[in-house]
C-alpha positions in Angstrom: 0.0 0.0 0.0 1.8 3.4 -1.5 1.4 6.8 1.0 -0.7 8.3 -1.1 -3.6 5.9 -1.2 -3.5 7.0 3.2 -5.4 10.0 1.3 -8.4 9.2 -0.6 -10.6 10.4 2.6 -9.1 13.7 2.4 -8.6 14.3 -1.3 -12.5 13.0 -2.0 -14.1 13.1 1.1 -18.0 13.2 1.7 -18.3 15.2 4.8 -16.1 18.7 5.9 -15.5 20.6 9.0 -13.8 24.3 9.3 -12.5 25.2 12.1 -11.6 28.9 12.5 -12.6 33.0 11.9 -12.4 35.0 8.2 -11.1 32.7 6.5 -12.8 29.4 7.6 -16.1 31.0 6.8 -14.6 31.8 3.1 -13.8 28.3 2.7 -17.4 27.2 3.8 -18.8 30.1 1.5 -17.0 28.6 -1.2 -17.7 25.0 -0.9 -21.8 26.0 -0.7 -20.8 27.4 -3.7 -19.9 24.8 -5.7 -22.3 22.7 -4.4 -20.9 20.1 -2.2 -23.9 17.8 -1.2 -22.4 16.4 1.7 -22.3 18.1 5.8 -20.6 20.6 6.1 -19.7 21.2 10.2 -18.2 24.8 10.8 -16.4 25.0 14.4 -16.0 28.1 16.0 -16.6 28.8 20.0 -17.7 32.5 19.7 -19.9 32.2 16.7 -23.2 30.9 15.9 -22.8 30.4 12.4 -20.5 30.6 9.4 -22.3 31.6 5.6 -25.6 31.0 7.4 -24.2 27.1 8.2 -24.7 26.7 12.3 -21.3 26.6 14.1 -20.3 24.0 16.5 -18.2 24.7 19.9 -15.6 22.6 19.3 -14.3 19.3 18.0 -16.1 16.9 20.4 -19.5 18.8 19.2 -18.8 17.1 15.9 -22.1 15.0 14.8 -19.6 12.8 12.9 -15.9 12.1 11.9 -15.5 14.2 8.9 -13.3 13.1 6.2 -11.2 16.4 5.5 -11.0 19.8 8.2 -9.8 23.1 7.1 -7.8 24.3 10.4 -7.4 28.1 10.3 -6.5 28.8 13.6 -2.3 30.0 14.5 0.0 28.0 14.9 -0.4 26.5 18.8 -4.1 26.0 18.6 -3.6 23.8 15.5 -1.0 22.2 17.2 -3.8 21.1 19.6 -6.5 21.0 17.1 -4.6 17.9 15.2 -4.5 15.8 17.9 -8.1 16.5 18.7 -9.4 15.1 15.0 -6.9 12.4 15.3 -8.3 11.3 18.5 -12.0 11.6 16.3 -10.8 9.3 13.5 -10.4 12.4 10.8 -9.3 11.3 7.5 -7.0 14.6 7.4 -6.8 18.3 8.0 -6.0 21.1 5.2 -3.0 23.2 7.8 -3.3 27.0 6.7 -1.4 28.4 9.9 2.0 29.9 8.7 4.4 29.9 11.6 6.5 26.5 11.3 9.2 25.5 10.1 9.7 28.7 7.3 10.2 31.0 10.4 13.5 29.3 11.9 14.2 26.9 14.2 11.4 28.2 16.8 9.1 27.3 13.7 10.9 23.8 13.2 10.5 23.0 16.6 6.5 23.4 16.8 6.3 22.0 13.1 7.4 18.8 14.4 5.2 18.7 17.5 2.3 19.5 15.2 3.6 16.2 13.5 4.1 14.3 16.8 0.3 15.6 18.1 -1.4 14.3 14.8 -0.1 10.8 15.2 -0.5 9.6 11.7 -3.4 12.0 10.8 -2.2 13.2 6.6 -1.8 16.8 7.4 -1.4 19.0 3.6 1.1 22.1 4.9 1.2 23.8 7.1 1.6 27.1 5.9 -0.4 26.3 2.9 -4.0 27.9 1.0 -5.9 24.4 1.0 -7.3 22.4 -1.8 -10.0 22.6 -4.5 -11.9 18.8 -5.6 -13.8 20.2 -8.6 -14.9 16.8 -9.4 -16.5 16.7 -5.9 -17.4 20.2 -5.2 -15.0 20.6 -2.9 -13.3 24.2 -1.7 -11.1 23.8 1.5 -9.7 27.1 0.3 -9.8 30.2 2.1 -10.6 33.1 -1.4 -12.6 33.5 -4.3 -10.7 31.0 -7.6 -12.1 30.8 -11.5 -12.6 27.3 -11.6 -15.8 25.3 -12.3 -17.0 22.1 -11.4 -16.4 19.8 -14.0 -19.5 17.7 -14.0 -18.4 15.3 -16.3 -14.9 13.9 -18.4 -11.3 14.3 -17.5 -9.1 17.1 -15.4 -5.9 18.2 -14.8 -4.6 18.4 -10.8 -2.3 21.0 -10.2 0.3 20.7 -7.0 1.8 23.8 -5.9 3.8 25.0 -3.5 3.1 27.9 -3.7 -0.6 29.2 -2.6 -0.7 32.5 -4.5 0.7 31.2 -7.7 -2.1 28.2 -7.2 -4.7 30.4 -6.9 -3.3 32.7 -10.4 -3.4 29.3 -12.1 -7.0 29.5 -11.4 -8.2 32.3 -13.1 -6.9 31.7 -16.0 -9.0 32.0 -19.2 -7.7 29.5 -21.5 -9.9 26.9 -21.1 -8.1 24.2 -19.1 -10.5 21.9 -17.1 -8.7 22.1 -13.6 -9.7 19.0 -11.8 -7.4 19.3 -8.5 -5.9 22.5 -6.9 -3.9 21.9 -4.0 -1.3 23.9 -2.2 1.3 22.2 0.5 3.0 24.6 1.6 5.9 23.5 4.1 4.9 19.6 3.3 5.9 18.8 6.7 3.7 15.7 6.5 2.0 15.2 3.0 4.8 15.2 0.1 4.4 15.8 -3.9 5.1 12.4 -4.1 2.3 11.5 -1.8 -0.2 13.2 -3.5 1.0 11.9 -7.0 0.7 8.2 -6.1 -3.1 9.5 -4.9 -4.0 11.4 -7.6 -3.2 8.9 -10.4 -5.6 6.5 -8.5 -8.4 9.2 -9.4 -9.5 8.0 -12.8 -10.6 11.8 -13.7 -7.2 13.1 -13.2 -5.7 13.1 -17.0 -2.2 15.3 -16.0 -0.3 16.2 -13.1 1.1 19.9 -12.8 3.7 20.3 -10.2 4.6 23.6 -9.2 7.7 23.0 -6.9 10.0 24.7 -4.4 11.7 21.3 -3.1 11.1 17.8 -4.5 11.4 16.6 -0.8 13.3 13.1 -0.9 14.5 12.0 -4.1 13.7 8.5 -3.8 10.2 9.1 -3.0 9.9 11.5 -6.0 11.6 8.8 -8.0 8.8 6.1 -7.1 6.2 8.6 -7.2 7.2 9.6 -10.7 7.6 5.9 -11.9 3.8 4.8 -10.7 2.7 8.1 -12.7 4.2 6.4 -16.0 2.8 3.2 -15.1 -0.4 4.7 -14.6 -0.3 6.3 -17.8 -0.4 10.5 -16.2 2.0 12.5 -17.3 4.0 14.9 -15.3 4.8 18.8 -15.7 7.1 20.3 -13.3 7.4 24.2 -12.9 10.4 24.4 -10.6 11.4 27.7 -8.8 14.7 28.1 -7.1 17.2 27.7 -10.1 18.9 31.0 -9.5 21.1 31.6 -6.3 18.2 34.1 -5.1 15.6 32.2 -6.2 16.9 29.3 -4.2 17.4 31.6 -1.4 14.3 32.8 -1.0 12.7 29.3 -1.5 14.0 28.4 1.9 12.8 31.8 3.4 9.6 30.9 2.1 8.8 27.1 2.6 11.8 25.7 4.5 12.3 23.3 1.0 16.0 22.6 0.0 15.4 23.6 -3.7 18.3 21.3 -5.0 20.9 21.5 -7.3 19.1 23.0 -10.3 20.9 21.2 -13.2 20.3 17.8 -11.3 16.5 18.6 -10.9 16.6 18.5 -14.6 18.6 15.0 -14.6 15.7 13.3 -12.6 13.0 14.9 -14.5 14.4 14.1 -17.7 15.4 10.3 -16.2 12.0 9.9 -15.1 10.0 11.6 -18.1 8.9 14.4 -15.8 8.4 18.1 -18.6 10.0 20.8 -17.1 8.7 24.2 -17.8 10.2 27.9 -17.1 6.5 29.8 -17.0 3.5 29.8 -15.5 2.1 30.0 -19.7 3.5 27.7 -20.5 3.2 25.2 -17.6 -0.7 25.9 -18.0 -0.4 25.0 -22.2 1.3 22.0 -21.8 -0.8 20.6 -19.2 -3.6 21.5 -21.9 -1.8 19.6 -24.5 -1.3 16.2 -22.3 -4.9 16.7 -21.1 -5.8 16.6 -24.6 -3.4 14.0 -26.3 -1.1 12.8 -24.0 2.5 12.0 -24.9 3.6 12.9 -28.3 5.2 10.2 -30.8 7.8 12.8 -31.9 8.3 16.5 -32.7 7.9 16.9 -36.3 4.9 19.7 -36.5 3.5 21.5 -40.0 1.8 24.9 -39.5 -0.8 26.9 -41.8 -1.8 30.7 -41.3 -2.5 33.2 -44.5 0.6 35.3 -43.2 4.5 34.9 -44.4 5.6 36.2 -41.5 3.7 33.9 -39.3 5.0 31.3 -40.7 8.3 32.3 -40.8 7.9 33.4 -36.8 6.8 29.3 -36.5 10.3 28.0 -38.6 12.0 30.3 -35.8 10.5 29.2 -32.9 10.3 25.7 -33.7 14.3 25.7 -34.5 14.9 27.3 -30.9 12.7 24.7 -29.4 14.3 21.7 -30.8 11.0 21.0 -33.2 11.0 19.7 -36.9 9.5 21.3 -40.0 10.1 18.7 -42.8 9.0 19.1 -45.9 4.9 18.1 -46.8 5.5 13.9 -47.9 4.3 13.8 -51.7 1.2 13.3 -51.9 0.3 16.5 -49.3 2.3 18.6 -51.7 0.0 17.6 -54.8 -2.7 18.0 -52.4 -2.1 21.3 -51.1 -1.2 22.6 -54.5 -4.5 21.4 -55.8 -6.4 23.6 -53.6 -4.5 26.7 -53.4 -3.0 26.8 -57.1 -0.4 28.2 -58.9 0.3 31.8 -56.9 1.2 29.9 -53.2 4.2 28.4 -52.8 3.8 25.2 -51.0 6.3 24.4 -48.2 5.7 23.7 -44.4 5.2 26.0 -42.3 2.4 26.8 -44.5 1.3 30.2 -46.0 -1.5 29.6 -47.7 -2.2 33.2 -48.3 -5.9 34.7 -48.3 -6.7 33.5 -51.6 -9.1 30.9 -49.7 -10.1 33.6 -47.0 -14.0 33.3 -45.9 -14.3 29.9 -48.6 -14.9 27.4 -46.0 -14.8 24.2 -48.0 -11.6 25.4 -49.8 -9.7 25.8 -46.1 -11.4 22.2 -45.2 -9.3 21.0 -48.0 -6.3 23.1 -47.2 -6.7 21.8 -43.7 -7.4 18.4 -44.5 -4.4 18.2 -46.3 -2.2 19.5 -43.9 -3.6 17.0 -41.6 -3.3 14.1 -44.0 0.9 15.0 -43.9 1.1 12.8 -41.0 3.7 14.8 -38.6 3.4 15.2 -34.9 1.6 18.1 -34.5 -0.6 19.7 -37.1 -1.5 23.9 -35.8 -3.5 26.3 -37.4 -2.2 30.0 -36.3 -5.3 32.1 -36.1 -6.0 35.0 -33.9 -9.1 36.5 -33.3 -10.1 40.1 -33.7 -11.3 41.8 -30.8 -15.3 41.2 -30.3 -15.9 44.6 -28.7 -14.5 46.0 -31.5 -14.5 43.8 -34.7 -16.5 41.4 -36.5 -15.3 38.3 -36.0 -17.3 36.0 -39.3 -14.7 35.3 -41.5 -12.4 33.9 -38.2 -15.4 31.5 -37.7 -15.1 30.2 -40.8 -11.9 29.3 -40.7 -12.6 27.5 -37.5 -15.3 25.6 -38.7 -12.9 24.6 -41.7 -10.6 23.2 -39.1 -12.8 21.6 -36.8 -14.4 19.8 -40.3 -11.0 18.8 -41.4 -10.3 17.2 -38.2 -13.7 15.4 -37.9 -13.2 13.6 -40.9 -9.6 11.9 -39.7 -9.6 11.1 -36.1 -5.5 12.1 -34.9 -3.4 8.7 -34.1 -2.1 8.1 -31.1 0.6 10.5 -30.3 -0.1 13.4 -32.6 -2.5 16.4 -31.9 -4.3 18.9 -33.9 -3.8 22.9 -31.9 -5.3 25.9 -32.9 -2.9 28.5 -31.7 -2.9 32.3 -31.3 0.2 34.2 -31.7 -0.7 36.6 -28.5 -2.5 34.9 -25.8 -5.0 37.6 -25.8 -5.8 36.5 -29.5 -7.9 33.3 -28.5 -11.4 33.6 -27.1 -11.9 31.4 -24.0 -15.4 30.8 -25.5 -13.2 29.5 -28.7 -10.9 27.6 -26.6 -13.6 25.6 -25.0 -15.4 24.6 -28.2 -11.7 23.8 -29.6 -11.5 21.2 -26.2 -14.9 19.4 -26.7 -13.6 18.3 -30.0 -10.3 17.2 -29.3 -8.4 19.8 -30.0 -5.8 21.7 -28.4 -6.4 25.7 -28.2 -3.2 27.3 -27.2 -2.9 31.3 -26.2 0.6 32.1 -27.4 2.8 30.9 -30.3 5.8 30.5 -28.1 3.6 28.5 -25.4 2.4 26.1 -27.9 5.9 25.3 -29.2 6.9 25.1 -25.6 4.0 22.5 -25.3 4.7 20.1 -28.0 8.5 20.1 -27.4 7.7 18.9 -23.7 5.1 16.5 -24.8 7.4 14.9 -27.4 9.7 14.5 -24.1 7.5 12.5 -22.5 7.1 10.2 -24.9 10.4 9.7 -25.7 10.7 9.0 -22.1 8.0 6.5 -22.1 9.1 4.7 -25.3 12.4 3.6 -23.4 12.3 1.2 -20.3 11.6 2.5 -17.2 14.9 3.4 -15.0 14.8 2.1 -11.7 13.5 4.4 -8.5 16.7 6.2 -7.4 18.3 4.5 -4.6 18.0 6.2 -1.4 20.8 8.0 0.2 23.4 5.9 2.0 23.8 6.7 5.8 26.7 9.3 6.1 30.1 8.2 7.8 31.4 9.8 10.4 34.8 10.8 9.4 37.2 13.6 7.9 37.0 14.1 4.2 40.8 13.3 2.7 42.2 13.6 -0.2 43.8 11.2 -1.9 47.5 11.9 -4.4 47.3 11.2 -7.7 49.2 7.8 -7.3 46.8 6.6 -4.7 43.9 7.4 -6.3 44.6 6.0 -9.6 45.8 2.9 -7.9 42.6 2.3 -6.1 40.5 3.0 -9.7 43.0 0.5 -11.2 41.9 -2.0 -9.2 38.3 -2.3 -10.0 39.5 -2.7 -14.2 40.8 1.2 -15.1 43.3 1.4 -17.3 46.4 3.8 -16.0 50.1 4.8 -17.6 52.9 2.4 -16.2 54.2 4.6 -13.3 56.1 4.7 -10.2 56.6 7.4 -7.2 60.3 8.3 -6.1 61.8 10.6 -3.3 64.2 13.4 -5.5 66.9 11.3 -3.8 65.9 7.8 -4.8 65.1 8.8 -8.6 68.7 10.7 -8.4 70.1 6.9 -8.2 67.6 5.1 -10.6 69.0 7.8 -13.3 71.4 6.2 -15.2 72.4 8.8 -18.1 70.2 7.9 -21.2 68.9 4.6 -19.6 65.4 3.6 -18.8 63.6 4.4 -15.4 61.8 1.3 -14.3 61.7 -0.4 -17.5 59.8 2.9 -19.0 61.2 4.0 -22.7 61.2 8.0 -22.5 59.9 10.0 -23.5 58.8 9.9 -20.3 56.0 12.1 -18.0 57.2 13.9 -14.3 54.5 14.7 -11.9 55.0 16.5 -8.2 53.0 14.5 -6.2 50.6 15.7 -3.3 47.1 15.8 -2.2 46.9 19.3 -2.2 47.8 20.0 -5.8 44.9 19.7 -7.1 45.7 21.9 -10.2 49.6 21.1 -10.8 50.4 22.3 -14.6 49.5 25.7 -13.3 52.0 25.6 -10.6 54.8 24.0 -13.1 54.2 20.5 -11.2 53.5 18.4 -14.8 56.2 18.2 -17.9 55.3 15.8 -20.5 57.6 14.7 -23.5 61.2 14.5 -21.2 63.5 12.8 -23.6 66.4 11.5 -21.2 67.6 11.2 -17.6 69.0 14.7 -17.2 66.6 16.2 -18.6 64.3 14.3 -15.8 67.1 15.3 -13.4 66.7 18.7 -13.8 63.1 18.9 -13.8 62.7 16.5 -11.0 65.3 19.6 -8.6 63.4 22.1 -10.4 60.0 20.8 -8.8 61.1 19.9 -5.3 59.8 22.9 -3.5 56.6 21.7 -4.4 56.8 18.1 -2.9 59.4 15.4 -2.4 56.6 13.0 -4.1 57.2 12.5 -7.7 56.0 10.3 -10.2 57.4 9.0 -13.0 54.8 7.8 -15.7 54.9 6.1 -19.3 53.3 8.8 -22.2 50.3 7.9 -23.9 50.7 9.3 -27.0 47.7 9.5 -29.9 44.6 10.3 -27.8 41.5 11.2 -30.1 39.8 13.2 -27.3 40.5 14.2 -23.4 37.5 13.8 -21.3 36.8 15.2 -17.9 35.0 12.4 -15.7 34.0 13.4 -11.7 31.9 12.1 -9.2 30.4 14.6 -7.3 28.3 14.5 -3.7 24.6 16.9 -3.6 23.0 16.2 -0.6 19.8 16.1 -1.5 20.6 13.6 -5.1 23.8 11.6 -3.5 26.0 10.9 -6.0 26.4 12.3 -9.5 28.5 11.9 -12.8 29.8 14.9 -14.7 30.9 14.3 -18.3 32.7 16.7 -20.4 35.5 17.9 -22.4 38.5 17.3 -20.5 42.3 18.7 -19.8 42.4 22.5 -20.5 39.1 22.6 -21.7 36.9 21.8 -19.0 37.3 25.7 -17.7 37.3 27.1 -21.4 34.6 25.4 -23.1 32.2 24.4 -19.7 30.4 22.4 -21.6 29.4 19.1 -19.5 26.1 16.5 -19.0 25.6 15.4 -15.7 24.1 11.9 -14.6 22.4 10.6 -11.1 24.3 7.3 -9.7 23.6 4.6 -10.8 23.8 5.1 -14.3 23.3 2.5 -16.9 25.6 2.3 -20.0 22.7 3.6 -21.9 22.3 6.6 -20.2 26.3 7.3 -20.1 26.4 6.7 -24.2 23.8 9.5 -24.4 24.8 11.8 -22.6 28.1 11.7 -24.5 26.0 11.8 -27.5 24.7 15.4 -26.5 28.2 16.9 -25.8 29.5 18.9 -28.5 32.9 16.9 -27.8 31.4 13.9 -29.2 31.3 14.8 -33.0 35.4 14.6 -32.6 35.1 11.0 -30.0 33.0 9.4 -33.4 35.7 10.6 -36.1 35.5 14.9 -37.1 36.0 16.0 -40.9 38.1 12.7 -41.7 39.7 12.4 -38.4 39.6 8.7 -36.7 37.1 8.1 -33.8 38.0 7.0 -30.6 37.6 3.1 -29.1 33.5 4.2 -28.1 33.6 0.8 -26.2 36.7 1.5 -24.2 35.6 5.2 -23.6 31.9 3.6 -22.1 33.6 0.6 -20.5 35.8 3.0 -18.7 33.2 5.4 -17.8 31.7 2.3 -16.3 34.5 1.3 -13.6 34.7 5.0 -12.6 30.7 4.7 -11.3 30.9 1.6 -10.3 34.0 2.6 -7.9 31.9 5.5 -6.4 28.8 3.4 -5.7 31.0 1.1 -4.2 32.2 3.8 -1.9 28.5 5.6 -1.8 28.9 6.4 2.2 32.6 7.8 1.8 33.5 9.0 -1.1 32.9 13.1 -1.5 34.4 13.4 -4.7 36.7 12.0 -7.8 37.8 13.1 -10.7 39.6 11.9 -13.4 40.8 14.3 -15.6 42.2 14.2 -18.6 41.0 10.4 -19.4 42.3 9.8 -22.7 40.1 8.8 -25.4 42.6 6.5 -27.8 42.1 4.9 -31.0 42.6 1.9 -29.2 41.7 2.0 -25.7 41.2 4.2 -23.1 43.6 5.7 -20.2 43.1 7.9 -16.8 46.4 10.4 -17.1 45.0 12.0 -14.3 42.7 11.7 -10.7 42.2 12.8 -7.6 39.7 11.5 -5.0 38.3 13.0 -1.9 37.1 10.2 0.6 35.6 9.8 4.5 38.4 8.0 6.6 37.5 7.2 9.7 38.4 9.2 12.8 41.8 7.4 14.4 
């Protein structure tokens, strides 16, 4: 049994109570406004009634054991208040009380005896607005919104963290049937990934919206995220905190550790979760998956009678990662049929205003654009203003649309959109005629692109096997973090299958006697590599502790007395001549992910070009080959304007031991990296490494 199904009384629940002043009595206004048909019991000592409903004195007046409470009351008498309704059997409590843990360690302190008092009660915040059921008429929500009940078919459910953003998303005019509002605040007890594994039990729920501060524990998110895709609900995640203020103020404001940014994107792209950076767009695509679900791919054609409209749409889409191929064949003849001689056919589509106001000529037009098969299939049209304009001839060319689409029914994984190029362009009355056919109205040309490219990631996602849940972090040792030399910590990767240079450490006094003049060190040919050797140089060339290419003894000699000040370590090393690429390969520690991989373009490189893909631990081989495959680096690892490639296999298999010595070392190791590892015809060889690891206190 997952959390979330510990929260079907409170999420759907046939009887309410309100306990509380102003804003209780708004919440019971606003349930009797929807029409919620089962009792509602408002509890307030020094009233008599709240929205003409009779108040109760206090919990134990209760004629029942409701299902869900709206507690308004501060923060001590809801301490109180949640062990009185778990005592009474509630099946949860809505906690709008700020005054926990976002105010400090004062706050901490009471949020956890409000945890400890409700003994196993689901508590959603505190610190939180409260939820709206529109399936169920229910408003534990403490203000006016601009949803509706939706009296029949599917919904979206939108999590925030947030309570004023939550209560934006509701008025928006775009159409969007909102199923689920519900705002968590500090999510000291109910999580995102508790209400996910609920929600996708609802059957009315078609999408998930996540509006996020903190994921909370990855592992849980993970699992929450994988039972989504099982379920067959997408995911959209619009995640504040990426900046260094926004981050900031996301703990002022919640108490959530936001997380790395850049790994947030990792899990949501491992787990087929669609980021988005607006509130417009977040609200689109939602629209989009509500509509069509997952997209097959992100090939889209586009007709409107303007150029520039369509050229705006080949700009967009480019910037958004879409495709515009050119109309198959037989949509070519098609289109050219119906619009003739003066339009030049290509996709996006101009198809002028030759066929303005001719309905059955755009039905053909449409029907042909339809017929080309891509992804997505968008007709640009933006109303004129109806206080203002006459709005026929726009009509017509939506009836043309809708009648091209009723005659082919979309396949699985494409849409049909009918998309504004302002958001103020699209009627809502427009938009929710576009919905009861099965198509996707979209207020903005930007959002819409936004949309389909976050769709099309989803079902990439879903059309490749399903990761495991991330592990969950391994208990931390107790220990100081040391740092491993360079000889050390290549030995220990050796050992589990990396391949190093021949090499051996000497004193300046011991390698003075292994010189023999123009001999071999160690049964190494030169030319030879000299290292200085010591934990702390963690950046040696810069401080003239690395010279490659020495050709006989005195040269070693000499560099060897030359780089004594900076450590009597030094190694001697074999060259490794004929690399194809250096790559960069760390570990890193987050402690909200555990450990990560970093992959990029190594040696002197890794500070100049900063161009690197990052990976959560453990990583299948899969996922290391593509995120090589998205570094700009890897057009030179697979052979670069007649240049060989690189040993792919070596470079993987190689990759592969460096992970699998971190997760081996999980609840030690703070860092690694191995830099430059040598990409070779034939092969591939660490040069370089330097690990950071717990030992344990002596």
């Amino acid at each position: 049994m997952t959390r979330g199904s510990h929260l079907a009384r409170l999420l759907r629940p046939k009887s309410l109570a309100f306990i509380g002043g102003k804003a209780a009595e708004e919440a019971v206004r606003q349930s009797l406004a929807l029409g919620f048909a089962g009792p509602i019991w408002p509890v307030n000592l020094r009233r008599a009634e709240m929205a003409g409903v009779p108040c109760l004195p206090d919990v134990a007046a209760l004629p029942g054991v409701p299902d869900a409470v709206f507690v308004a009351a501060p923060a001590g008498p809801t301490i109180a208040l949640a062990g009185q309704l778990a005592k009474r059997g509630a099946g949860g409590a809505i906690c709008y009380a700020a005054g926990f843990a976002e105010e400090g360690d004062q706050g901490r302190l009471l949020q956890h005896e409000l945890l400890e008092t409700a003994a196993g009660m689901p508590l959603i915040g505190p610190n939180c607005y409260g939820m709206l059921n529109l399936f169920d008429r229910v408003a534990l929500w403490p203000d006016q919104h601009g949803c509706l009940p939706i009296t029949q078919g599917r919904g979206v459910a939108i999590i925030s963290q947030s309570g004023n953003l939550a209560l934006n998303l509701t008025m928006q005019a775009r159409g969007l049937p909102i199923g689920y509002v519900i705002s968590i605040g500090n999510c000291a007890d109910v999580t995102p990934a508790d209400l996910i594994e609920a929600l996708i039990a609802d059957e009315r729920v078609s999408v998930i919206g996540l509006n996020l501060e903190g994921l909370g524990s990855v592992q849980r998110f993970s699992e929450a995220c994988l039972a989504a895709r099982a379920a067959g609900v997408p995911l959209v995640a619009l995640k504040t905190g990426a900046s260094a203020k926004g981050a900031a103020l996301t703990l002022s404001h919640t108490s959530s550790l936001a997380g790395a940014d850049a790994l947030c994107d990792v899990l949501f792209d491992r787990y087929g979760v669609a980021r988005v950076r607006d509130p417009a767009s977040f609200l689109e695509t939602l629209k989009l998956l509500h509509v069509a679900g997952p997209l097959a791919g992100k090939r889209i054609t586009s007709a409107s009678c303007s150029g520039g409209e369509a050229s705006l749409t080949a700009d967009l889409a480019e910037r958004a990662g879409l495709e515009t191929p050119d109309f198959p064949p037989a949509t070519q003849a098609a289109l050219e049929a119906v619009l003739g001689s003066q339009v030049h056919v290509a996709n996006p589509l101009d198809y002028h205003t030759y066929i303005w106001g001719n309905r059955a000529a755009q039905t053909r037009c449409f029907a042909g654009m339809i017929g080309a098969g891509f992804e997505a299939a968008i007709l640009i049209l933006d109303f004129p203003r109806a206080d203002r304009c006459n709005g026929e001839d726009w009509e017509v060319t939506l009836d043309a649309f809708i009648t091209a689409h009723r005659a082919k029914s979309p396949p699985p994984g494409t849409v049909r959109m009918v998309v504004s190029t302002l958001a103020e362009n699209l009627p809502e009355a427009a938009a929710r005629r576009l919905l009861d056919e099965g198509i996707v109205p979209v207020a903005g040309l930007a959002g819409a692109l936004t949309a389909i490219g976050a769709a099309a990631r989803i079902g990439a996602a879903w059309a490749s096997p399903a990761p495991p849940a991330q592990p969950a972090l391994p208990a931390d040792v107790e220990g100081n973090a040391v740092t491993w030399d360079e000889a050390r910590s290549k030995a220990a990767l050796a050992g589990y299958g990396l391949q190093v240079p021949r090499s051996k450490t000497f004193s300046l006094s011991a390698l003075e006697v292994q010189c023999i003049p123009n001999g071999t060190i160690t049964g190494m040919d030169f030319p030879l590599v000299l290292k200085s050797v010591g934990s702390t140089l963690a950046h040696k060339t810069e401080l003239g502790g690395v010279v490659i290419g020495i050709a006989n003894s005195a040269q070693l000699l000499a560099e060897a007395r030359r780089m004594a000040p900076l450590g009597d370590a030094l190694l001697v090393e074999a060259m490794v001549p004929g690399a194809v690429a250096e790559m960069i390969v760390g570990i890193g520690r987050d402690p909200q992910f555990g450990l990560f991989l970093t992959l990029g373009a190594g040696g002197i490189f890794v500070e100049l070009l900063r161009q690197t893909e990052q990976l959560l631990l453990p990583a299948s081989r899969s996922d290391i080959e593509q995120a090589l495959a998205r570094l700009p680096i890897h057009r030179v690892l697979t052979g670069y304007r007649g240049t060989p490639g690189c040993d792919m296999a070596a470079l993987l298999g190689a990759i592969e031991v460096i992970a699998r010595f971190a997760m081996a070392h999980a609840d030690r190791l703070e860092e690694l990296d191995v830099n430059p590892l040598l990409a070779l015809p034939r092969g591939a060889v660490a040069v370089d490494a330097l690990i950071r690891m717990k030992e344990p206190q002596s």
